[in-house]
C-alpha positions as a Markdown table, in Angstrom:
| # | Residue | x | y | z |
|---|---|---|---|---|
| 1 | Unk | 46.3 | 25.5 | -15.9 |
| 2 | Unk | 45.5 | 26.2 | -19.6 |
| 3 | Unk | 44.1 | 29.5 | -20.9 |
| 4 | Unk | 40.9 | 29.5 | -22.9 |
| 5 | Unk | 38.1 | 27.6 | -20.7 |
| 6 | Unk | 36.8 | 25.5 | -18.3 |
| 7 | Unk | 38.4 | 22.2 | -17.8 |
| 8 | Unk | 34.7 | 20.3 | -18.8 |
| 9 | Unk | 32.3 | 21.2 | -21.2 |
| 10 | Unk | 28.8 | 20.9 | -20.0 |
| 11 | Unk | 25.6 | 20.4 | -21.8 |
| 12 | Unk | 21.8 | 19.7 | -21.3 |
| 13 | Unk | 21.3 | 16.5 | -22.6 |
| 14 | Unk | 16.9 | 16.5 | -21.7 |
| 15 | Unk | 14.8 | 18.9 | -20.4 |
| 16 | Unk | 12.5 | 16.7 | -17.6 |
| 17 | Unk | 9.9 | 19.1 | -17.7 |
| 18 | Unk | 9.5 | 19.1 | -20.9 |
| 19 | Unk | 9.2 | 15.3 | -21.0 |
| 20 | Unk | 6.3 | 16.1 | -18.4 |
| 21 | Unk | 7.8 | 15.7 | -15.2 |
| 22 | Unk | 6.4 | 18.0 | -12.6 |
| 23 | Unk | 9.5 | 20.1 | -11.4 |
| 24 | Unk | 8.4 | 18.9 | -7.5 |
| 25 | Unk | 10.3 | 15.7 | -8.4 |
| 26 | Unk | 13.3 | 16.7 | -10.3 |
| 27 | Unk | 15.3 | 16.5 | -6.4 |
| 28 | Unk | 17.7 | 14.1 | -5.2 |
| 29 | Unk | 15.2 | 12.1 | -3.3 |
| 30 | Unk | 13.1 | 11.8 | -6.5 |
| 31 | Unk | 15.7 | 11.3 | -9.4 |
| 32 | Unk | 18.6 | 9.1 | -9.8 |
| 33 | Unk | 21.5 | 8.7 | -12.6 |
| 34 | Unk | 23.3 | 6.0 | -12.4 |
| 35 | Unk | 25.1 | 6.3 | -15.3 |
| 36 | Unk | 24.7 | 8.4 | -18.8 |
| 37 | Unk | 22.5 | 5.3 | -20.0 |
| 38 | Unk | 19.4 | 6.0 | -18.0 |
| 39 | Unk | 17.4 | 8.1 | -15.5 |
| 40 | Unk | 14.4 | 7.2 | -13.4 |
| 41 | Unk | 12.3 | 9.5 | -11.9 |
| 42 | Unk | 9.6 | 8.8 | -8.6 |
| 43 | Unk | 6.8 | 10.8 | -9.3 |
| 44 | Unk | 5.1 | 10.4 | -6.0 |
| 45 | Unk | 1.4 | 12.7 | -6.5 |
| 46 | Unk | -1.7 | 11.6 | -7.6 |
| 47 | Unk | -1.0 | 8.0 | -8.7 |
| 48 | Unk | 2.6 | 7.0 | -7.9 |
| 49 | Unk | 4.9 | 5.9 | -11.0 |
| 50 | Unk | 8.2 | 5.5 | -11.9 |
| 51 | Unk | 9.4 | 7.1 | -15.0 |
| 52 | Unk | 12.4 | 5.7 | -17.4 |
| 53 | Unk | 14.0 | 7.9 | -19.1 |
| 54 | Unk | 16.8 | 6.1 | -22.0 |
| 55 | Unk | 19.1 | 8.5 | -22.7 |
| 56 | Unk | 19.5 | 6.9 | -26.1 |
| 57 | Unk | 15.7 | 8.1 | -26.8 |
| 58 | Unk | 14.8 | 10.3 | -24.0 |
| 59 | Unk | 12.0 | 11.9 | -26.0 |
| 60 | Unk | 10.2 | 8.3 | -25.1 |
| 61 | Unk | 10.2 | 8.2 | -21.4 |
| 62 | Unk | 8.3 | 4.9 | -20.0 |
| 63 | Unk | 6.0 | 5.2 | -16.9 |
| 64 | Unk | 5.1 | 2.5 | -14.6 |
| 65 | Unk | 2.6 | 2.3 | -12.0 |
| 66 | Unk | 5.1 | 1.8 | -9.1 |
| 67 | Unk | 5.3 | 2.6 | -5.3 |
| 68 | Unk | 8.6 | 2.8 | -4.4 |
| 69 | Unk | 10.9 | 5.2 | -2.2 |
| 70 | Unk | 13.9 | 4.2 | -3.7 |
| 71 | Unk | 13.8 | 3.4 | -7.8 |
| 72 | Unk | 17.1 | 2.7 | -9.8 |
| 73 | Unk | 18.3 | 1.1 | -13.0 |
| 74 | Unk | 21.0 | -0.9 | -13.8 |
| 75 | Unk | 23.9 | 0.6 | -15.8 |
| 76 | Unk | 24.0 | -2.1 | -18.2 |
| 77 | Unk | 20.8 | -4.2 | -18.5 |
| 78 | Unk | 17.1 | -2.8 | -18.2 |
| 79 | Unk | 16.9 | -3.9 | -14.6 |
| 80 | Unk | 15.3 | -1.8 | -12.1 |
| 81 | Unk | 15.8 | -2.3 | -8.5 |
| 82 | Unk | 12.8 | -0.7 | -6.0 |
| 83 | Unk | 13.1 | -0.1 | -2.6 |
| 84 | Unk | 9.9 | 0.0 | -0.3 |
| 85 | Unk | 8.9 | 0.1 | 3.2 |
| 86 | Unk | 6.4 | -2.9 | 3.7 |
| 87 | Unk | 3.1 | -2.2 | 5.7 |
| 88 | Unk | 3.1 | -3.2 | 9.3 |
| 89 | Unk | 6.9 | -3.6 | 9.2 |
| 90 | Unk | 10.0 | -1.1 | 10.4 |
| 91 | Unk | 11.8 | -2.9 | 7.6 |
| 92 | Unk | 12.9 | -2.1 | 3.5 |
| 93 | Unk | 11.7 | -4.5 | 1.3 |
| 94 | Unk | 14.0 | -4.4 | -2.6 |
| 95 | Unk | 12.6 | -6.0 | -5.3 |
| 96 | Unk | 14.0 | -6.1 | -8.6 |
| 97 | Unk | 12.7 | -6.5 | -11.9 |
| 98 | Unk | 14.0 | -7.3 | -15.3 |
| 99 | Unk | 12.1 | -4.7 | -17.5 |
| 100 | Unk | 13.1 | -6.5 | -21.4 |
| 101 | Unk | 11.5 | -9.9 | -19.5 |
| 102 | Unk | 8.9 | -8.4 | -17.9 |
| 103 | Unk | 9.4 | -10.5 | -14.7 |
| 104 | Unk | 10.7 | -10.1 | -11.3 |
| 105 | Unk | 14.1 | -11.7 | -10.5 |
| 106 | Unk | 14.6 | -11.0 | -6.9 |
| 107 | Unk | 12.1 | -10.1 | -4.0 |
């Protein structure tokens, strides 16, 4: 092994609090990274939304008005896949959603 430091460098790229995210949500059932492209955060008090975080501009996160347990965004596209129990059913229901087009592509 080399001398001099750690095999990785590591660095904060955002701060979610300071983008307004209550520091409840920033857990592993709340927030996922799919890749270094996006993040997507459930905020699930008061009125339940989804926030989008591009890492290209993360000081202008998007939020939606979403219910969802599961929320995560394609590596590539801006294409968000939801994951939700449906009422009066045992069973997950995914939807996903082409954010650019503004419509739903799968239910």
């Amino acid at each position: 092994m080399s001398q001099g430091g750690a095999p990785i460098a590591v660095k904060e790229a955002v701060s979610l609090p300071a983008l307004g995210i209550n520091a409840a949500h920033i857990t592993f059932t709340h927030v996922t990274m799919e890749s270094d492209r996006c993040i997507a955060v459930r905020e699930t008090t008061g009125a339940n939304n989804v926030v989008i975080i591009d890492m290209a501009n993360p000081l202008q996160p998007t939020r939606r008005q979403i219910t969802a347990d599961s929320a995560l965004m394609n590596p590539v596209s801006k294409v968000i896949a939801l994951k939700a129990l449906v009422a009066g059913t045992t069973s997950d229901h995914l939807q996903i959603f082409n954010l650019e087009m503004k419509s739903k592509m799968k239910s």
